[in-house]
N, CA, C and O atoms as a Tripos MOL2 file, in Angstrom:
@<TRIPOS>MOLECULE
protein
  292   291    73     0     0
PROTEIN
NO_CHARGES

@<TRIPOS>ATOM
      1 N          33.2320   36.3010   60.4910 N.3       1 UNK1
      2 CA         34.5390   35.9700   59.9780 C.3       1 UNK1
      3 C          35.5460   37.0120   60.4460 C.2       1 UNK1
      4 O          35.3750   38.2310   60.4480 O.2       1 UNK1
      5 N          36.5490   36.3840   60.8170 N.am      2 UNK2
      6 CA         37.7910   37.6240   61.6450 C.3       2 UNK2
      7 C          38.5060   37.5820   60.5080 C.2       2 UNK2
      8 O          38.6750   36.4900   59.9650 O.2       2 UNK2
      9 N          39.1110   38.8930   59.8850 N.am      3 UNK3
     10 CA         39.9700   38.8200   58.9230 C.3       3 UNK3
     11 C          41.1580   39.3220   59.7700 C.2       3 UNK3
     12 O          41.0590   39.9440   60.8270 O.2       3 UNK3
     13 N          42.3820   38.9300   59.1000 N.am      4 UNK4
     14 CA         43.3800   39.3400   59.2430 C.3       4 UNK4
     15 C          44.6090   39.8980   58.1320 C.2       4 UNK4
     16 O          44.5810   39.5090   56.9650 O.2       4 UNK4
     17 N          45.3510   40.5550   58.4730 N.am      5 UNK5
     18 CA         46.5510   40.6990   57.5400 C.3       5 UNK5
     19 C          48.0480   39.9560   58.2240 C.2       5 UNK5
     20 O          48.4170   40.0240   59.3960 O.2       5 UNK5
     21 N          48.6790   39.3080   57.1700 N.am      6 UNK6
     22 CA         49.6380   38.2940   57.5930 C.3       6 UNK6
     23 C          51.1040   38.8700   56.7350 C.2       6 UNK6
     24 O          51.1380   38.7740   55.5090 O.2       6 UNK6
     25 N          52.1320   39.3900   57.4110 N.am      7 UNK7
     26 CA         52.9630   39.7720   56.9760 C.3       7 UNK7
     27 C          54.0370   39.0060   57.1200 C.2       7 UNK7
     28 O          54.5920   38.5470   58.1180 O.2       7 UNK7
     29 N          54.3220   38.9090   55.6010 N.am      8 UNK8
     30 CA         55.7660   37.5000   55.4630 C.3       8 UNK8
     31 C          57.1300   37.8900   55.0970 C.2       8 UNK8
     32 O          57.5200   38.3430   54.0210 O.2       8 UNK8
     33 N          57.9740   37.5720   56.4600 N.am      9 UNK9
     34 CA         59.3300   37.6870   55.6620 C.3       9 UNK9
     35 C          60.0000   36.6510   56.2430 C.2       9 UNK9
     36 O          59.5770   35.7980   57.0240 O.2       9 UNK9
     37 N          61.5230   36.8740   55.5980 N.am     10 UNK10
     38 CA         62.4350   35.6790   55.9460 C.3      10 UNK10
     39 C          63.4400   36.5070   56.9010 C.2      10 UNK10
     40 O          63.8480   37.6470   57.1210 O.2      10 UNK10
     41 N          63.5640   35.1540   57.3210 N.am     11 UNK11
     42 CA         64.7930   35.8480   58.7590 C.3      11 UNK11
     43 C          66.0260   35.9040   58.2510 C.2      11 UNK11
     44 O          66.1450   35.2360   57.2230 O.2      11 UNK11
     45 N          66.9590   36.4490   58.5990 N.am     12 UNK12
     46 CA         68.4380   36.2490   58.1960 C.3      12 UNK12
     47 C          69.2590   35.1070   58.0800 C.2      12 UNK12
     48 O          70.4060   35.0140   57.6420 O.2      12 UNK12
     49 N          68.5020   34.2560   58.5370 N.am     13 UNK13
     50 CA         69.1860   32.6460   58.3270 C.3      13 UNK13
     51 C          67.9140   32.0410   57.1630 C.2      13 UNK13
     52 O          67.6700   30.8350   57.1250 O.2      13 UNK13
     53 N          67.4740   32.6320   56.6240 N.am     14 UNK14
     54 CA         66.6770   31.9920   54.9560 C.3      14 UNK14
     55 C          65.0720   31.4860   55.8150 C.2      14 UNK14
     56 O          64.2250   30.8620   55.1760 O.2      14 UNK14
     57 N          64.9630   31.6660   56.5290 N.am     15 UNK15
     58 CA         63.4010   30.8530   57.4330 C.3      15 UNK15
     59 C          62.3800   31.9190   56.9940 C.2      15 UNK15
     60 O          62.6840   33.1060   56.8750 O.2      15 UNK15
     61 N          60.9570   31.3440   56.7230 N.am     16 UNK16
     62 CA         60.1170   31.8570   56.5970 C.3      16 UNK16
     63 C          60.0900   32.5970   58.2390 C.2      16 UNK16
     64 O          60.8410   32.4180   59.1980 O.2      16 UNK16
     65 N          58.9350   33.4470   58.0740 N.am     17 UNK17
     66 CA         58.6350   33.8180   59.5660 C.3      17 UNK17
     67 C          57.0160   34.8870   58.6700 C.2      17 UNK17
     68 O          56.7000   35.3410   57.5700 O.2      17 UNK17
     69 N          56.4220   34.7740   60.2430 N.am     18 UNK18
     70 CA         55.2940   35.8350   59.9770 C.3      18 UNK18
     71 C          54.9020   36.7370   60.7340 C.2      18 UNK18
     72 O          55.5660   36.4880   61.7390 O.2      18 UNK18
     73 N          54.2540   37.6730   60.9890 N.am     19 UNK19
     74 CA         53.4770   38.6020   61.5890 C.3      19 UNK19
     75 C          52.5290   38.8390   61.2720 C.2      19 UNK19
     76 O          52.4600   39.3210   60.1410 O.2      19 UNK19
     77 N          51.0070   38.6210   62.1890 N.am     20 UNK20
     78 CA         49.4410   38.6980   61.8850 C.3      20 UNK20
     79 C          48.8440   39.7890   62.5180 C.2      20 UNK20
     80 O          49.0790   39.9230   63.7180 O.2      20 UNK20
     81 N          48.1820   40.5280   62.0060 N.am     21 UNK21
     82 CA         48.0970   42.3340   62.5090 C.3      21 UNK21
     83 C          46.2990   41.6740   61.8860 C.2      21 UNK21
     84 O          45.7720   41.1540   60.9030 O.2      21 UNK21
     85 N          45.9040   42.2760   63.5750 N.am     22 UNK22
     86 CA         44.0590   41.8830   63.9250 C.3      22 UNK22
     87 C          43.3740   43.4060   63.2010 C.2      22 UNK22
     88 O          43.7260   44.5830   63.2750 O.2      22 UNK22
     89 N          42.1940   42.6730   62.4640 N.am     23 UNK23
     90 CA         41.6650   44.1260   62.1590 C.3      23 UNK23
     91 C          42.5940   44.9850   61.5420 C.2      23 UNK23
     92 O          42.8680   46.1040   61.9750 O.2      23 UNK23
     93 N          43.1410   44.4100   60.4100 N.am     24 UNK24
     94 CA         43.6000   45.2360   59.1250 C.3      24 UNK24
     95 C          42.7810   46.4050   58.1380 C.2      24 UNK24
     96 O          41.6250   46.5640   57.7480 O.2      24 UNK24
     97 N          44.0870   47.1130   57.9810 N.am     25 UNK25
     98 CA         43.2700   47.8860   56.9960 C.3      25 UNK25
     99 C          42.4980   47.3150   56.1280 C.2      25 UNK25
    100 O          42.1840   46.2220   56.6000 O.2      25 UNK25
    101 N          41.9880   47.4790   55.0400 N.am     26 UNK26
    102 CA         41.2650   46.0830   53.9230 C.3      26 UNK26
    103 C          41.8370   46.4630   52.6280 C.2      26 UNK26
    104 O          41.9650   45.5790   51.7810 O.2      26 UNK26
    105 N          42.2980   48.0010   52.2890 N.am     27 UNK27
    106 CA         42.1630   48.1220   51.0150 C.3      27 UNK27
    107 C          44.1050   48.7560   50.8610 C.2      27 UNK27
    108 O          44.8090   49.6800   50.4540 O.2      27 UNK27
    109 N          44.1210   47.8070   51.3440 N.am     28 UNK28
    110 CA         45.6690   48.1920   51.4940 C.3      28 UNK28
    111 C          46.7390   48.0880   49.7830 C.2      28 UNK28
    112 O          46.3950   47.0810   49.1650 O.2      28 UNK28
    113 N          47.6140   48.7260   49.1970 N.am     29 UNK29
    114 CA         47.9460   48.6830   47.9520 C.3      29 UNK29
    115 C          48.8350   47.8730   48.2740 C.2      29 UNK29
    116 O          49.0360   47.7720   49.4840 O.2      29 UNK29
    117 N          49.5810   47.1140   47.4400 N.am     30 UNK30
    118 CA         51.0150   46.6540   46.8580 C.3      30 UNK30
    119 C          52.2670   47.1720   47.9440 C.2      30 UNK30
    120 O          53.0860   46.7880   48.7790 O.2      30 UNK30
    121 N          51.6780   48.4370   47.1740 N.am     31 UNK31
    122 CA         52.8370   49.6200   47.3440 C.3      31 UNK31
    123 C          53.2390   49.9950   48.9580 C.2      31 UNK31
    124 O          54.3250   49.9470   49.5360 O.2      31 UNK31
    125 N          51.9480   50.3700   49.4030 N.am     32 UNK32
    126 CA         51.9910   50.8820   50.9510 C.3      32 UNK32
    127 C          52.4240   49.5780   51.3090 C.2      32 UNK32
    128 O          53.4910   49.6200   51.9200 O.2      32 UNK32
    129 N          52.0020   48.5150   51.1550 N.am     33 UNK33
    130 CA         52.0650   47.2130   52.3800 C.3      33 UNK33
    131 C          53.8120   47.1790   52.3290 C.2      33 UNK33
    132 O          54.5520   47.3400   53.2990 O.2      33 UNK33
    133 N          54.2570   46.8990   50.7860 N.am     34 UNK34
    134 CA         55.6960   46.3910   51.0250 C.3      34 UNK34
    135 C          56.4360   48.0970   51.7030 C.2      34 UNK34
    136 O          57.1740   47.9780   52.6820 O.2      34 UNK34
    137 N          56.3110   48.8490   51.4160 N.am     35 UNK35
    138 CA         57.0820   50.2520   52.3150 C.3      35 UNK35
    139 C          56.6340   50.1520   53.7720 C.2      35 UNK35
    140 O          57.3930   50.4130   54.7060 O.2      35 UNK35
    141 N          55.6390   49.8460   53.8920 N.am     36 UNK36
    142 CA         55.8510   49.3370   56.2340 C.3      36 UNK36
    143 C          56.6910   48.5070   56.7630 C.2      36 UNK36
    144 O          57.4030   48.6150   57.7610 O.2      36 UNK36
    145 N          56.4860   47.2800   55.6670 N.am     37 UNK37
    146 CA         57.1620   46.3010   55.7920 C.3      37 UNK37
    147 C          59.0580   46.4680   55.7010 C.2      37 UNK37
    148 O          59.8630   46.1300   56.5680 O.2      37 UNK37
    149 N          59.3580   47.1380   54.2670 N.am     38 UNK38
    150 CA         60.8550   47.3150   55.0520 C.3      38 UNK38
    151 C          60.6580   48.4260   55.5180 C.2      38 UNK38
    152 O          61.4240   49.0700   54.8020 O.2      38 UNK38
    153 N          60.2500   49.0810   56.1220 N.am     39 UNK39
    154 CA         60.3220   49.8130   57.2480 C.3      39 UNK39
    155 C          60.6400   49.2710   58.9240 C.2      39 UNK39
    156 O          61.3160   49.7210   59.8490 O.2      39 UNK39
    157 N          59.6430   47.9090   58.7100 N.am     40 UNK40
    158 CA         59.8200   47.1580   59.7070 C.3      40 UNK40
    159 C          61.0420   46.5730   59.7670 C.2      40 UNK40
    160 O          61.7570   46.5760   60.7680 O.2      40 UNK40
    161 N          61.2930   46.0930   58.7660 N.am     41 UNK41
    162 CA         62.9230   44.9720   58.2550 C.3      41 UNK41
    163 C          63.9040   46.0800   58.8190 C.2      41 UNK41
    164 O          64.6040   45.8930   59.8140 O.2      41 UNK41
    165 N          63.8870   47.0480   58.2110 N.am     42 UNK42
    166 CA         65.0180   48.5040   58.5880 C.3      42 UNK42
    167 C          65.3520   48.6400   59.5530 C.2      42 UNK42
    168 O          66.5300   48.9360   59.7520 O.2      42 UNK42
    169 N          64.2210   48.4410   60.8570 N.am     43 UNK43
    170 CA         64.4440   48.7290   62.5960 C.3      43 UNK43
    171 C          64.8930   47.8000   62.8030 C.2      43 UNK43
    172 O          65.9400   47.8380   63.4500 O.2      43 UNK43
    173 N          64.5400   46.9210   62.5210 N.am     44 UNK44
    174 CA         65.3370   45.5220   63.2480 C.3      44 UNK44
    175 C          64.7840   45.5140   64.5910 C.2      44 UNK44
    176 O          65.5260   45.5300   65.5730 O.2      44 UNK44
    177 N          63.4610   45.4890   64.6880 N.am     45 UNK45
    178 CA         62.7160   45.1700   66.1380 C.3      45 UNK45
    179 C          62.9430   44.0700   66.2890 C.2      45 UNK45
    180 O          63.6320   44.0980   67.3090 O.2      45 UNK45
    181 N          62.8810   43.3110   66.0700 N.am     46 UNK46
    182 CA         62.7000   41.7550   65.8600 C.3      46 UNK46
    183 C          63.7410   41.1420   65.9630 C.2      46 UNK46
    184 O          64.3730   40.8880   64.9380 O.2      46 UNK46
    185 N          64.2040   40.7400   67.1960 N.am     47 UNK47
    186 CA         65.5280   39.4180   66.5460 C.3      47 UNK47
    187 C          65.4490   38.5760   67.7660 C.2      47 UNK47
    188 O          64.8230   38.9690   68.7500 O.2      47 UNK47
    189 N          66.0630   37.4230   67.7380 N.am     48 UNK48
    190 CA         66.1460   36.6500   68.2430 C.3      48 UNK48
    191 C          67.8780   35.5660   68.5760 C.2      48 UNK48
    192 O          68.5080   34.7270   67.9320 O.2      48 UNK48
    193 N          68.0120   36.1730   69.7910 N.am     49 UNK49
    194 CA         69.7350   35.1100   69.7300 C.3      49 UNK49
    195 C          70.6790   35.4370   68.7480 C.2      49 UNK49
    196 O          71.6940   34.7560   68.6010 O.2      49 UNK49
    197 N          70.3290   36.8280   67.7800 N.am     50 UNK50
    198 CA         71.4110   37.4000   66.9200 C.3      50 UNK50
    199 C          70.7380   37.3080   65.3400 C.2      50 UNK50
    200 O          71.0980   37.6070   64.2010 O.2      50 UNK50
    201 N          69.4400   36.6600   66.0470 N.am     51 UNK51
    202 CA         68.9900   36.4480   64.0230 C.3      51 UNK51
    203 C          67.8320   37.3760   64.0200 C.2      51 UNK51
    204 O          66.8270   37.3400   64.7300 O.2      51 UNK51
    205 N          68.1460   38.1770   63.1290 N.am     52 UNK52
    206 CA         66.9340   39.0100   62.5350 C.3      52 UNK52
    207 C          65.4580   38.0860   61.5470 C.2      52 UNK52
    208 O          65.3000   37.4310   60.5170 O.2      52 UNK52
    209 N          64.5100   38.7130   62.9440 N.am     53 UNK53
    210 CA         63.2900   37.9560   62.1870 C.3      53 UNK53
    211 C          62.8680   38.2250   61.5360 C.2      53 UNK53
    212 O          62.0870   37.4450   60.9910 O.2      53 UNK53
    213 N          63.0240   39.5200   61.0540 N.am     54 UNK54
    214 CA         62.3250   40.2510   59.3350 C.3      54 UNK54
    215 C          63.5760   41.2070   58.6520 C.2      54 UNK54
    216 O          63.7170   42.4240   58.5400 O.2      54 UNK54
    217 N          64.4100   40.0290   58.2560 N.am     55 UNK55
    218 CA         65.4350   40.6680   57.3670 C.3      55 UNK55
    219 C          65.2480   41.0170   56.1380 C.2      55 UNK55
    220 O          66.0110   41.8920   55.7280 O.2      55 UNK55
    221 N          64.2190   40.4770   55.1760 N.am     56 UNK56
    222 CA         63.8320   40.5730   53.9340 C.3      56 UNK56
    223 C          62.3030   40.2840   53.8020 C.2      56 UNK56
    224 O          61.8460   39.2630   54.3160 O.2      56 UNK56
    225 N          61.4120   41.2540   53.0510 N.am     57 UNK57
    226 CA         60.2690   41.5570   52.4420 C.3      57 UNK57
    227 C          59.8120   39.8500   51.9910 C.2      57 UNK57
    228 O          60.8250   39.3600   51.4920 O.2      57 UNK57
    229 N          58.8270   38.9540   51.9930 N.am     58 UNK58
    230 CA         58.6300   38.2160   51.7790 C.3      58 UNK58
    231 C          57.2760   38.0580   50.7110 C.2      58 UNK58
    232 O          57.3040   37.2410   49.7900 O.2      58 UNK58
    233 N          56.0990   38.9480   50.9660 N.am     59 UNK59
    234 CA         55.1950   39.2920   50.8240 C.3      59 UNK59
    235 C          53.7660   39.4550   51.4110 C.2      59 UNK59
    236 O          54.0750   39.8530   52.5340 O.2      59 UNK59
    237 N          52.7080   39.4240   51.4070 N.am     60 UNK60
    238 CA         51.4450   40.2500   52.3800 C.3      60 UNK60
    239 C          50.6050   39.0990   51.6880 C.2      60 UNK60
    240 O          50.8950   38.4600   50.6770 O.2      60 UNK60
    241 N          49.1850   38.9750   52.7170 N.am     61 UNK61
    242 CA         48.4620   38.6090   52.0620 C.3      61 UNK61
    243 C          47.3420   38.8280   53.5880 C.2      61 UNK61
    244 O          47.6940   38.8900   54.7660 O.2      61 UNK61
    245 N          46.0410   38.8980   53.0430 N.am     62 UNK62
    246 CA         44.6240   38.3530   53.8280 C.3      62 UNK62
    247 C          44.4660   37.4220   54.2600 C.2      62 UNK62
    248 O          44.4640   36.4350   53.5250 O.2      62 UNK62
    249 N          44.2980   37.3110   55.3990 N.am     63 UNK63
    250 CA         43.3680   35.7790   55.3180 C.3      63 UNK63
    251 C          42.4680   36.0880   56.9020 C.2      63 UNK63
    252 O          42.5630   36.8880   57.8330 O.2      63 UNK63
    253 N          41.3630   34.6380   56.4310 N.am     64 UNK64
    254 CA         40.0220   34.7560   56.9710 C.3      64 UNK64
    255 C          39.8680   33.7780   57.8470 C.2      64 UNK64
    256 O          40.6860   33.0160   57.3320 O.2      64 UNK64
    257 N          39.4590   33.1700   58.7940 N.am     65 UNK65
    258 CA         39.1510   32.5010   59.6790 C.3      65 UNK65
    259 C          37.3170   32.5040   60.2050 C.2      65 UNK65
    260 O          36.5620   33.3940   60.5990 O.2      65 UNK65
    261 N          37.2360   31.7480   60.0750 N.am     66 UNK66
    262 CA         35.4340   31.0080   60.3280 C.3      66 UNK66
    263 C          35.2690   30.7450   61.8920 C.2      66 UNK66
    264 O          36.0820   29.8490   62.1150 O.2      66 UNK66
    265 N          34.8480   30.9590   62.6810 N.am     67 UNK67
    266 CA         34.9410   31.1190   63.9900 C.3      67 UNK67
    267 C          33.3050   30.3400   64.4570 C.2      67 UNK67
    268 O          32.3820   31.1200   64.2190 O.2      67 UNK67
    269 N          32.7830   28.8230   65.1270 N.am     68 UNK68
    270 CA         31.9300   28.6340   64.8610 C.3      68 UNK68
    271 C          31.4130   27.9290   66.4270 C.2      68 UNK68
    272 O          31.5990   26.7310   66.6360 O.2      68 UNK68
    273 N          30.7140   28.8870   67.5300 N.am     69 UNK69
    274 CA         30.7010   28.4690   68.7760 C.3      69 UNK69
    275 C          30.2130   27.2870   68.8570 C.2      69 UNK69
    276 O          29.1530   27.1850   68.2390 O.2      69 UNK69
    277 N          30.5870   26.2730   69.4140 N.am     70 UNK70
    278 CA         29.4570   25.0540   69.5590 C.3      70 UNK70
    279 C          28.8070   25.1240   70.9260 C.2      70 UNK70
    280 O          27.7620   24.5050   71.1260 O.2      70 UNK70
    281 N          29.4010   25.8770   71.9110 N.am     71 UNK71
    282 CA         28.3840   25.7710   73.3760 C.3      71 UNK71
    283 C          29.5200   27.0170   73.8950 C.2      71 UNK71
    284 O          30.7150   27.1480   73.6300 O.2      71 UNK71
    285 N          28.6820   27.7670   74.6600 N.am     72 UNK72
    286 CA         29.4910   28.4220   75.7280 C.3      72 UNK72
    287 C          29.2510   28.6810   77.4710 C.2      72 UNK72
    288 O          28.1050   28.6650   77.9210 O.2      72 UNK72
    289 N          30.2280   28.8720   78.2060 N.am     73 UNK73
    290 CA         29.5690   28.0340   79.7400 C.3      73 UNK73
    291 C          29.6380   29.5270   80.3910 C.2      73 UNK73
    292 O          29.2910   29.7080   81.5580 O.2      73 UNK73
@<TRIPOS>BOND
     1     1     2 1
     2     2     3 1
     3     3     4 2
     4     3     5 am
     5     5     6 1
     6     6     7 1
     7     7     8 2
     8     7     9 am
     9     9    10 1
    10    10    11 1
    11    11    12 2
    12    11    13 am
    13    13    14 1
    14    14    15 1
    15    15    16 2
    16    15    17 am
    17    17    18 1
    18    18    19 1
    19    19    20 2
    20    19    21 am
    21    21    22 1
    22    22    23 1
    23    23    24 2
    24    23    25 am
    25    25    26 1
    26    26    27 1
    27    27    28 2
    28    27    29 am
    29    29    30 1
    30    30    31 1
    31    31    32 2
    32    31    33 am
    33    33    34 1
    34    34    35 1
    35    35    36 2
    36    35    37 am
    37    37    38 1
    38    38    39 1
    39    39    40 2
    40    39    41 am
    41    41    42 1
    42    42    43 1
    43    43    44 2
    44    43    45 am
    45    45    46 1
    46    46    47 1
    47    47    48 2
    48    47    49 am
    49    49    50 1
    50    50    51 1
    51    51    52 2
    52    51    53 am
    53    53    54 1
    54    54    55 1
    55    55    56 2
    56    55    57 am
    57    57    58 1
    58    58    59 1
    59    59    60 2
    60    59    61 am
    61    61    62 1
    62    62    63 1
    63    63    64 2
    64    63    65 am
    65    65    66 1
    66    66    67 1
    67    67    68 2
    68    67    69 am
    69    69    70 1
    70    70    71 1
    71    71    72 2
    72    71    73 am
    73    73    74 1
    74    74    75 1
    75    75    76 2
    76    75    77 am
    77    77    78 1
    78    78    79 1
    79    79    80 2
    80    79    81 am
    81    81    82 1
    82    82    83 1
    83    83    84 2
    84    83    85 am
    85    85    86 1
    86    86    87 1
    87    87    88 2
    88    87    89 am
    89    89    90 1
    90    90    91 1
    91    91    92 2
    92    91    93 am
    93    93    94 1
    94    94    95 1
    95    95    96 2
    96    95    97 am
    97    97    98 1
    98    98    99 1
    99    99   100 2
   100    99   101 am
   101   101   102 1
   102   102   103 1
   103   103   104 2
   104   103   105 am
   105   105   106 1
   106   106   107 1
   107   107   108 2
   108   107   109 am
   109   109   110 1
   110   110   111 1
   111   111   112 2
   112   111   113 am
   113   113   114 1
   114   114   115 1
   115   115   116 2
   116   115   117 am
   117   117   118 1
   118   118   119 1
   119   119   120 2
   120   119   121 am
   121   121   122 1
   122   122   123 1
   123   123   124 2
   124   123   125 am
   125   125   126 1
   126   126   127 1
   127   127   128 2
   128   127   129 am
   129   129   130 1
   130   130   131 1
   131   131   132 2
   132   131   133 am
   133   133   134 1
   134   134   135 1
   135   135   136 2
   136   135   137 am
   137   137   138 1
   138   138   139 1
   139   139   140 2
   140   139   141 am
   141   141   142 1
   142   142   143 1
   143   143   144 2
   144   143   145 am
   145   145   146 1
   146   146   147 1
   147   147   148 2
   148   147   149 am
   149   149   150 1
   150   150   151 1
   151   151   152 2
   152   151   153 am
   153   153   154 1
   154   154   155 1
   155   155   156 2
   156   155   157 am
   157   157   158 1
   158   158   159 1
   159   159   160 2
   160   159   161 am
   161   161   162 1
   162   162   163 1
   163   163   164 2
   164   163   165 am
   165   165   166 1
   166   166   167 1
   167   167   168 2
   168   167   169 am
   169   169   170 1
   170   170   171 1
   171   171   172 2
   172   171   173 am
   173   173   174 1
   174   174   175 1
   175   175   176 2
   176   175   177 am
   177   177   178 1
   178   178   179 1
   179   179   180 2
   180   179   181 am
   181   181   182 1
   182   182   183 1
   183   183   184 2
   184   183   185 am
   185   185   186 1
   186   186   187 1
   187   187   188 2
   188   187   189 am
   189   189   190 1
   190   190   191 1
   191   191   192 2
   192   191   193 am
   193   193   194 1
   194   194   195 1
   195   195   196 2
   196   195   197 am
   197   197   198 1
   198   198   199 1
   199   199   200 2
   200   199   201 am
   201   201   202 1
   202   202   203 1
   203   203   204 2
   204   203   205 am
   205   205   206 1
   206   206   207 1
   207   207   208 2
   208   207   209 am
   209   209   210 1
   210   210   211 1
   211   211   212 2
   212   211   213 am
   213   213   214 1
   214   214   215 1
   215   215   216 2
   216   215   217 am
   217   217   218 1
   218   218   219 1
   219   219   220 2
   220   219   221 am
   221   221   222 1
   222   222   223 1
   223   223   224 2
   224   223   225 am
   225   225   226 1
   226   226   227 1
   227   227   228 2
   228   227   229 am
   229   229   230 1
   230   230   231 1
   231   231   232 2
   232   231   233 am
   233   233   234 1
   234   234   235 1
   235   235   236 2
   236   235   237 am
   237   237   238 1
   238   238   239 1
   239   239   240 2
   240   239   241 am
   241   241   242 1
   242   242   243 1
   243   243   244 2
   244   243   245 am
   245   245   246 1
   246   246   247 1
   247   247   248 2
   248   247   249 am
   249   249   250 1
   250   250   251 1
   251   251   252 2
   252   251   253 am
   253   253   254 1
   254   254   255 1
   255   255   256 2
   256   255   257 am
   257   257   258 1
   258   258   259 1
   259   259   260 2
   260   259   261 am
   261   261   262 1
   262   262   263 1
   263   263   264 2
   264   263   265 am
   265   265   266 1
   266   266   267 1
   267   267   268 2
   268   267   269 am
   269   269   270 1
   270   270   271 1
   271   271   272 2
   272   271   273 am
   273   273   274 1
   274   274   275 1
   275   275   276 2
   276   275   277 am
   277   277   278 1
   278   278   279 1
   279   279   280 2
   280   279   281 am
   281   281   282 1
   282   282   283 1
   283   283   284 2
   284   283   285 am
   285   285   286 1
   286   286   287 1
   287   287   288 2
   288   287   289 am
   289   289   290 1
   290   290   291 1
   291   291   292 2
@<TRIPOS>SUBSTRUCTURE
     1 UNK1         2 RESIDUE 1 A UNK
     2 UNK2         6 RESIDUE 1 A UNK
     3 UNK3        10 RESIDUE 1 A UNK
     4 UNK4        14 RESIDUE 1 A UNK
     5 UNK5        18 RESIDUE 1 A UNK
     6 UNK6        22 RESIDUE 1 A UNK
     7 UNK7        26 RESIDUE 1 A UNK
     8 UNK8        30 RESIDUE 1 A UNK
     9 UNK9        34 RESIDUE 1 A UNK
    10 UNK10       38 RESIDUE 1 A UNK
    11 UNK11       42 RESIDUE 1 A UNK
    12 UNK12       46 RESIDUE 1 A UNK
    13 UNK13       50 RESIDUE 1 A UNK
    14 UNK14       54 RESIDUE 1 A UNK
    15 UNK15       58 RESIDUE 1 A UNK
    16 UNK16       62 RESIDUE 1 A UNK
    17 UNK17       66 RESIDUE 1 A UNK
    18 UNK18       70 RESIDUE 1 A UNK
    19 UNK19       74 RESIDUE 1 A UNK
    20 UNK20       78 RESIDUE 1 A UNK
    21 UNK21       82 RESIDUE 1 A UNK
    22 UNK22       86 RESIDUE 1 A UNK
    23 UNK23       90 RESIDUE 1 A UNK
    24 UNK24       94 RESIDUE 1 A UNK
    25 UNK25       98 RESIDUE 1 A UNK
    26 UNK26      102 RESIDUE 1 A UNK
    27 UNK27      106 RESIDUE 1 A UNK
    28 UNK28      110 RESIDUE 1 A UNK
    29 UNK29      114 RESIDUE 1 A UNK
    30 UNK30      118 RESIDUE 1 A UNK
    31 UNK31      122 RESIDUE 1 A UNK
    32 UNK32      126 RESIDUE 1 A UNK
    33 UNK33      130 RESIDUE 1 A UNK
    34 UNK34      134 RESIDUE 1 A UNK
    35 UNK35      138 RESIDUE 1 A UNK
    36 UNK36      142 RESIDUE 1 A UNK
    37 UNK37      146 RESIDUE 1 A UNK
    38 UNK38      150 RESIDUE 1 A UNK
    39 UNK39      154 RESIDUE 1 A UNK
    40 UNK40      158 RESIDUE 1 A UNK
    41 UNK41      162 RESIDUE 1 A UNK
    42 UNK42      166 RESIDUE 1 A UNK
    43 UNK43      170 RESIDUE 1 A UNK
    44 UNK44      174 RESIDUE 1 A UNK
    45 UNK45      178 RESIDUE 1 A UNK
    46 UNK46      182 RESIDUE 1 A UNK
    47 UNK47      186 RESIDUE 1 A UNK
    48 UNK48      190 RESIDUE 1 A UNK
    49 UNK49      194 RESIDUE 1 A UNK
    50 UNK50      198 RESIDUE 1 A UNK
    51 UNK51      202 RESIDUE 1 A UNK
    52 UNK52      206 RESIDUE 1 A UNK
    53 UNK53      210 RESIDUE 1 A UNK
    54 UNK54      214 RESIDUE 1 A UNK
    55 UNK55      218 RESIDUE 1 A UNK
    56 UNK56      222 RESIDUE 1 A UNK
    57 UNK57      226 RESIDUE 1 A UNK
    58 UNK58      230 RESIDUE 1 A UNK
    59 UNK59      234 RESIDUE 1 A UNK
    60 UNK60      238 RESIDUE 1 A UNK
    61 UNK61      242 RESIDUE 1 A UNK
    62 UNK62      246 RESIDUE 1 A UNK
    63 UNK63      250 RESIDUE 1 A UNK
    64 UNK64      254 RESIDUE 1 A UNK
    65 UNK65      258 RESIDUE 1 A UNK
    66 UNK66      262 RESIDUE 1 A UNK
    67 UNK67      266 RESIDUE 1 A UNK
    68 UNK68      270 RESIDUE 1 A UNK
    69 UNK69      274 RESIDUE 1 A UNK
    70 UNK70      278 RESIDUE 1 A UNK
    71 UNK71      282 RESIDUE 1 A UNK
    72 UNK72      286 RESIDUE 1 A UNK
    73 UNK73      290 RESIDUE 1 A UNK
C-alpha cells in the first residue's frame, strides 16, 4: 500500500485545489501540518494566470492506495 499525504487548499478564486507529497511523514500533528501549509500559502509558489493556488489552508489528510499487478512484460 503507497500512502500518501494530500494537502488541501483553496485558490484565490474559492476552488478547491490539492497537493500530494509521496512518502509522508506518518505521525504528523494538527499543528505542524497546518504551519507548512501557510507557510506554503505565504510564498505564493503556486499561481497560475494571476490566481494563487494555495491562498487559504483547507485542511490535510492521508490517504492510501492498493496497487495490484495483474501481469508485467
Amino acid at each position: 500500500m503507497a500512502k500518501s499525504l494530500e494537502l488541501l487548499f483553496n485558490t484565490s478564486l474559492g476552488k478547491a485545489k490539492s497537493l500530494s507529497v509521496a512518502d509522508p511523514i506518518l505521525n504528523l500533528t494538527p499543528e505542524k501540518a497546518k504551519a507548512a501549509m501557510e507557510s506554503i500559502s505565504a510564498l505564493k509558489l503556486f499561481q497560475s494566470e494571476g490566481v494563487d493556488l494555495c491562498a487559504t489552508v483547507a485542511g490535510a489528510r492521508y490517504t492510501e492506495r492498493i496497487v495490484e499487478d495483474i501481469f508485467e512484460v
